[in-house]
N, C-alpha and C positions, 0 to 999 in steps of 0.2 A: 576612569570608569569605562570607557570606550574599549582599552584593552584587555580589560578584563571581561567584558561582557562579549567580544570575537573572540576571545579563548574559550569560553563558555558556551558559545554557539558550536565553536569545531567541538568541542569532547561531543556535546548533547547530539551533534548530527548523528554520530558514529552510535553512541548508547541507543537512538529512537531508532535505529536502523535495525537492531539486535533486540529490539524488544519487544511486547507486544505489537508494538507498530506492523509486526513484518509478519502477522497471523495472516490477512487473503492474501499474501504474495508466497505463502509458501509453496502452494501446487506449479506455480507457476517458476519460481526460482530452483524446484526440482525438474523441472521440463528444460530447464538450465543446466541443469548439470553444475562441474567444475570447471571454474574459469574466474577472470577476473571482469566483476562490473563497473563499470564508471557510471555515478549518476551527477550530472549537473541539475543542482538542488535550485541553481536561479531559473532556470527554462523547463528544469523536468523532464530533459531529452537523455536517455539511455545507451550504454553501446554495451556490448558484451561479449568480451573476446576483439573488442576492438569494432564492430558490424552494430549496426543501430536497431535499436527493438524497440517493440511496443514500452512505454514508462510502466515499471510495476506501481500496484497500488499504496504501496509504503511511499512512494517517488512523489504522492501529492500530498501524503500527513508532513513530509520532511520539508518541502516548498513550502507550503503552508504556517509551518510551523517557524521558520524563518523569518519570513517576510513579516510574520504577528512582531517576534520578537526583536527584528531589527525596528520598526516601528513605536511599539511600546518603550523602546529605551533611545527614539531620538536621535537614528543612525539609518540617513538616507540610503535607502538601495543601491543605488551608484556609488557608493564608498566601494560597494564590493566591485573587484575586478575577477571574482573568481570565488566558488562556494562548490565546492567537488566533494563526494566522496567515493572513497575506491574500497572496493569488499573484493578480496581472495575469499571464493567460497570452494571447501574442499567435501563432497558426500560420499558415505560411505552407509554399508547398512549394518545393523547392531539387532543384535540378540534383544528381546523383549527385558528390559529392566523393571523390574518390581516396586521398586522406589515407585516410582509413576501410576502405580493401579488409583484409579479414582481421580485422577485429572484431566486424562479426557473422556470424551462423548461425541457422539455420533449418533444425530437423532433422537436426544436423550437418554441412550445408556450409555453408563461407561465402558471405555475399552480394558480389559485388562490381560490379553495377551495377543501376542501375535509378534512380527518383524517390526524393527523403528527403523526410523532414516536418523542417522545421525549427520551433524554440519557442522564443520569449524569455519569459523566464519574471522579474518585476518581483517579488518575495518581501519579503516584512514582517513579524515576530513581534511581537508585545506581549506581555509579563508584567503584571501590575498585582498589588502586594498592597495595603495601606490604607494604606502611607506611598511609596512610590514605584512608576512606571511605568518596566519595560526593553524597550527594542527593538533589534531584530536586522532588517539588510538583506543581502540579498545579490540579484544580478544573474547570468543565467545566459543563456548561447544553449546549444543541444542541438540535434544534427542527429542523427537515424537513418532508415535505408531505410524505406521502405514494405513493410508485411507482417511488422515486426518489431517486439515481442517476439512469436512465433507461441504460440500458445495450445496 
């Protein structure tokens, strides 16, 4: 059970990273740019491009969300030597796509034209206890308007 449930935590890191999870860290991982982020999911300390930053706000749903589930299934924190993930984020900007009209808002209306930001996002988790290393990929594109999430 053990090792199926560290395989389970590396995919689930990498998916919460890329998914709603990552809605108020967007303004700020555009202030980011392109580069690689390493976040250590046990301490919640960030580097970006290798240089340490503030932790985004996805950085304590992802610690959080760990610590529940290493818990609930009876697998001491200290098993882990290691709970990483690494995100290649690449942004570019995208012509207004149509598919999208009516999904966001701003202040309560919806947006339906204008510039997106688009992101490919290259996601990687690592586990490590002292007898085996799990890792978790997933692959993401994400398009939304410019000006959104509004603050």
């Amino acid at each position: 059970m053990r090792r199926k449930r560290l395989q389970h935590a590396a995919d689930n890191l990498c998916q919460m990273f890329c998914g709603w999870r990552q809605i108020f860290s967007k303004p700020r991982l555009l202030a980011l740019g392109n580069g690689r982020l390493e976040i250590d999911a046990l301490t919640g300390a960030c580097l970006f491009k290798g240089v340490a930053i503030e932790p985004l706000p996805v950085v304590a749903e992802l610690r959080t969300w760990l610590e529940k589930d290493l818990a609930q299934h009876g697998i001491p924190r200290q098993a882990l030597q290691k709970a990483e993930v690494i995100v290649d984020l690449a942004f570019e900007s995208a012509p207004w796509d149509p598919t999208v009209s009516g999904q966001f808002f701003v202040k309560g209306e919806p947006i339906r034209s204008g510039p997106m930001h688009r992101c490919a996002t290259n996601c990687t988790s690592i586990l490590r206890t002292d007898e085996v290393e799990y890792r978790g990929k997933f692959n993401d594109v994400e398009q939304w308007p410019v000006g959104w999430p509004a603050a």
